[in-house]
C-alpha positions, 0 to 999 in steps of 0.5 A: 870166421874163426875166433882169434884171440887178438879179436877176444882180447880187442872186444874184452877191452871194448866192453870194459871201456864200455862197462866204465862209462855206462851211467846205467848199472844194467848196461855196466853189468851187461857189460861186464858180462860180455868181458868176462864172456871175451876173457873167457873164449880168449883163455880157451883159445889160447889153452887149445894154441898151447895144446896144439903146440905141445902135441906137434912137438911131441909128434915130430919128436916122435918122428925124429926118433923113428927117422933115427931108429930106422937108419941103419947102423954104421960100425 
């Protein structure tokens, strides 16, 4: 199953809820951990979305240019 960031965000949510009611400071810190650890997969995959984004639009730019250069000239 590949990782969405819905599904990194709803188990960064998950763990802070969990973090503000543990009564225990390890499983508080533990659950702080795995939120920062969510966050941090979240913030990845949306880097490599926006990377993504940018590189098709770069492509097809690129792809408008040539289809444009290749027509042959009208006068």
């Amino acid at each position: 199953m590949a990782l969405t960031r819905e599904y990194c965000d709803d188990r960064a949510r998950d763990a802070a809820e969990a973090a503000s009611l543990a009564t225990l400071d390890n499983v508080r810190r533990r659950e702080l951990r795995s939120e920062a650890a969510w966050r941090e997969m979240s913030d990845r995959i949306r880097q490599t979305e926006n990377a993504r984004s940018i590189r098709e639009a770069q492509r097809r730019a690129e792809q408008a240019l040539i289809a444009r250069e290749s027509q042959p000239a009208t006068d």
